[in-house]
Structure formats: C-alpha cells, structure tokens
C-alpha positions in Angstrom: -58.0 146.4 -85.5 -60.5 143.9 -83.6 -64.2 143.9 -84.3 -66.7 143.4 -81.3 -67.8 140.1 -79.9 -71.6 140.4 -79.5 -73.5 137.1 -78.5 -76.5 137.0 -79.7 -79.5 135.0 -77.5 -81.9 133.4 -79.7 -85.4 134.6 -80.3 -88.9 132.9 -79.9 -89.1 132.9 -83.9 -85.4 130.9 -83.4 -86.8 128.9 -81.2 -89.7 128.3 -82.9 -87.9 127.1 -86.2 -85.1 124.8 -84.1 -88.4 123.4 -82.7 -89.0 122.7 -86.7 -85.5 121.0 -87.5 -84.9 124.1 -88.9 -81.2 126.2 -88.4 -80.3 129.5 -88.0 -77.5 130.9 -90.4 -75.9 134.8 -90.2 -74.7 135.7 -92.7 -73.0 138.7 -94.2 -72.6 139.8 -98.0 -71.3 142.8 -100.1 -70.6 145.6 -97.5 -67.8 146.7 -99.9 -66.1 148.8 -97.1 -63.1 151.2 -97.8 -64.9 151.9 -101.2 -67.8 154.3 -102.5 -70.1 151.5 -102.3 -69.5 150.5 -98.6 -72.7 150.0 -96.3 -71.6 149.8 -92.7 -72.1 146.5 -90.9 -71.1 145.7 -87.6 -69.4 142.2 -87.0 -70.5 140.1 -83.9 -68.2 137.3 -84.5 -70.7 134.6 -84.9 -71.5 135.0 -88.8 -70.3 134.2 -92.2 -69.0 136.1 -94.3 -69.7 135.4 -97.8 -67.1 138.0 -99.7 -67.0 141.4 -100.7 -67.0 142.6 -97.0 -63.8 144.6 -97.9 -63.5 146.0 -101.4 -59.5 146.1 -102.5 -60.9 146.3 -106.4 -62.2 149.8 -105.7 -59.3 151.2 -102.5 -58.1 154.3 -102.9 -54.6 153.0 -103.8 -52.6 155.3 -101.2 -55.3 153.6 -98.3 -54.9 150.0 -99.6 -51.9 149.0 -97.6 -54.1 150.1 -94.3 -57.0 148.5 -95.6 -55.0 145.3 -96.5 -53.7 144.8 -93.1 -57.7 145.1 -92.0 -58.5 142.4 -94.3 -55.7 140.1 -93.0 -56.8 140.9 -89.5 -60.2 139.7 -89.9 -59.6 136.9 -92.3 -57.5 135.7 -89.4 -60.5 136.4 -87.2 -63.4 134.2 -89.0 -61.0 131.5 -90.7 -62.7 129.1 -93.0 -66.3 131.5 -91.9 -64.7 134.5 -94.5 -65.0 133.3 -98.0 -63.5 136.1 -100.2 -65.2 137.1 -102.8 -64.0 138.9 -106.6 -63.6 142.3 -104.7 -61.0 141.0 -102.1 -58.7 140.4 -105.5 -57.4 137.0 -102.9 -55.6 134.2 -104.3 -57.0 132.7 -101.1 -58.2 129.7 -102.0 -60.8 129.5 -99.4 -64.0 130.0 -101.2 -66.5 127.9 -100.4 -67.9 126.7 -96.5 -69.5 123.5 -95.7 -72.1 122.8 -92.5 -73.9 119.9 -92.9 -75.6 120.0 -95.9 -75.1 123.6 -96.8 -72.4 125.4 -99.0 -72.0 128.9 -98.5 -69.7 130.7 -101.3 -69.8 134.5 -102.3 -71.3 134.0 -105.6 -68.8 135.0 -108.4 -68.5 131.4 -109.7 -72.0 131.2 -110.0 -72.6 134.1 -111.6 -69.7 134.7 -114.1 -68.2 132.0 -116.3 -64.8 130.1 -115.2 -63.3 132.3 -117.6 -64.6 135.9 -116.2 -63.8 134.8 -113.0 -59.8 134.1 -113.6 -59.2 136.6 -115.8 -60.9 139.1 -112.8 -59.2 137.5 -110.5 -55.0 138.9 -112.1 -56.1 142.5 -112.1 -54.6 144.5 -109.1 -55.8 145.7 -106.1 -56.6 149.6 -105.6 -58.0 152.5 -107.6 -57.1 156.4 -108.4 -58.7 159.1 -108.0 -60.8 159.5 -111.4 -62.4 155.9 -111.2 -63.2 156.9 -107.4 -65.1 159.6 -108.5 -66.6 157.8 -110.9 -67.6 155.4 -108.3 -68.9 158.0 -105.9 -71.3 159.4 -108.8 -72.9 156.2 -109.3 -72.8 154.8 -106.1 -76.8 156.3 -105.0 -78.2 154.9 -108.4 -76.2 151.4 -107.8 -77.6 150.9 -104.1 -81.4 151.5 -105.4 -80.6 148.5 -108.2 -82.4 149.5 -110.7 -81.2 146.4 -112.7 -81.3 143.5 -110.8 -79.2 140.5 -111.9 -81.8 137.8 -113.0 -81.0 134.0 -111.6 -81.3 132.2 -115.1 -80.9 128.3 -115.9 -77.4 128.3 -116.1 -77.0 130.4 -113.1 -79.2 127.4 -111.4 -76.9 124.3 -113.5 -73.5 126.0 -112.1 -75.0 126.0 -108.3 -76.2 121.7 -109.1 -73.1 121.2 -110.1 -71.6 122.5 -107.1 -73.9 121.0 -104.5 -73.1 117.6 -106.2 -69.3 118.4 -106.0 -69.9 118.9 -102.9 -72.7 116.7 -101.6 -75.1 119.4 -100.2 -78.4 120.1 -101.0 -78.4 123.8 -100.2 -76.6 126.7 -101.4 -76.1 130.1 -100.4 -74.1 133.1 -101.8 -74.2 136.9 -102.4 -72.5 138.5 -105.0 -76.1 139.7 -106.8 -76.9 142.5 -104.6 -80.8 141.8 -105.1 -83.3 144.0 -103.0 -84.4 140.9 -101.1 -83.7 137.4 -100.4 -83.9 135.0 -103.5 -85.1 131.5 -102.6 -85.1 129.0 -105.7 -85.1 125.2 -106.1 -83.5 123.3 -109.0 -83.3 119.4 -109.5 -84.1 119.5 -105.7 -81.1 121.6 -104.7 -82.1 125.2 -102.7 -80.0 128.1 -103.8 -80.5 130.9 -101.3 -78.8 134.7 -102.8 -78.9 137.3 -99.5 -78.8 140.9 -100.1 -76.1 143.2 -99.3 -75.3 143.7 -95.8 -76.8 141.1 -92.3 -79.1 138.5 -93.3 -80.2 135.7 -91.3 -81.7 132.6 -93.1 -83.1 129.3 -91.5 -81.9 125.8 -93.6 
C-alpha cells in the first residue's frame, strides 16, 4: 500500500504569514482508521503525523495483521514525521519531532500520567467482536464530543517540562479530540492541541 504524493502550492494567506516570520505546519491527528472511530484522511506526504492515524487498540483482530503491515508501510513512509500515538500500541520509541523550536508529540504523555501511559502501553493490539460493537454504538455520540477534555495546570506543567527537555518554546499534539484548535501559553511556552483529522497551524 502507498498513499498519494500531492504537492501542495502555498496560498496568499501562506504567503502572507511567511511574509510575517511566521511557518506553515500540516499536521494530522486521531483519524483512528481500521476502527469504528475512523475519519478518512487523505495523506499528501508533506505532513506530520501526530499518532493515532491507525488504531491497532480497537482492529478487528482477524484484520490486524493487514492493517499492521499498513502501519509499517507508512511508518516507513514519514520516518521521524509519524509519531505513534497510545492507539498504535508501538514500542516505537519515536514519539516526539523537533523543527526548530517546535515539538510535535501525539499527546498521551501530556495528558495521562507516566504511569497510565506504561501500563496502556503492554495491553495488546486488536479487538473482538462484542467490544466492536460496542465501539460502533458509541462511535456518533463520541465524534460530536460532548465532553471535551479540559487542558488543566498540570496538563500545561507536563508540556514546560517538555519544552525545557527539549529546548523549544512551542508544543503541539493531539490526542484530545477537541472541536477546535486549542491555543494556550504557559511560563511563555505555546501549547497548540489540533482536532481530529488535517490541520494546518502557523508557528
């Protein structure tokens, strides 16, 4: 399997903001695909991926070794530019992406304790029938978020404390599935959560 190359020529408003100093980022969060939450997006080669793109946690398990081999494929694909995310269930260690002075990361270590995060991270790939049900029931309700996972103070020390680690002073993830882009500043670092599916931001 080989997704599309699609270049893609930059607009007046991209122009407009290079004219600024600013840059243009596309990125891609949380499509979920081969589970009952899976939004279709198209790949055009020139994004980043921020994890959850393919959802092994939630595979039918007699599909997974198919949709395994996808996964490799297009991990291959974007290199460094796929960060998996707790849905991929990938020892990969591969999770965050530095440019300049931005970190891109899916999320999950922002949002969960250390301790959620490794203990989620030994549970196996692939689901049965009953759960995927499940799943499929709930899927509508999930996609109109309802809830929405707030960004709280220790959401905002965790994403410091990464920036610092890593000496930017921007960072951008998924992971929260909000209805819109989520822009905050904390001690002077910018933490930037996309929605599910394309987004393009300017840092």
């Amino acid at each position: 399997m080989t997704e599309p190359t699609l270049k893609v020529y930059p607009s007046p408003h991209d122009i407009k903001m290079e004219k600024m100093g600013f840059r243009r980022f596309d990125v891609i969060a949380d499509a979920h695909r081969k589970s009952p939450h899976e939004i279709k997006v198209s790949l055009h080669n020139n994004e980043i991926i921020l994890g959850d793109f393919y959802d092994l946690k939630n595979t039918l398990k007699y599909k997974l070794h198919q949709a395994e081999d996808e996964y490799e494929n297009i991990k291959k694909i974007y290199g460094e530019r796929y960060l998996p995310g707790n849905h991929e269930r990938d020892p990969y260690k591969n999770t965050f992406y530095e440019d300049g002075n931005v970190l891109f990361h899916h999320g999950h270590r922002i949002f969960w304790s250390k301790e959620k995060v490794e203990k989620d991270a030994k549970k196996p790939r692939g689901c049965g029938y009953m759960r995927w049900i499940g799943l499929s029931i709930i899927a509508p309700f999930r996609r109109m978020r309802l809830i929405q996972i707030g960004v709280r103070k220790k959401h905002l020390e965790r994403v410091y404390q990464l920036a610092k680690k890593h000496k930017c002073d921007t960072v951008v993830c998924g992971h929260a599935h909000p209805r819109k882009i989520i822009d905050k500043t904390y001690k002077g670092i910018r933490l930037v959560v996309v929605p599910r599916g394309r987004s393009v931001i300017y840092v």
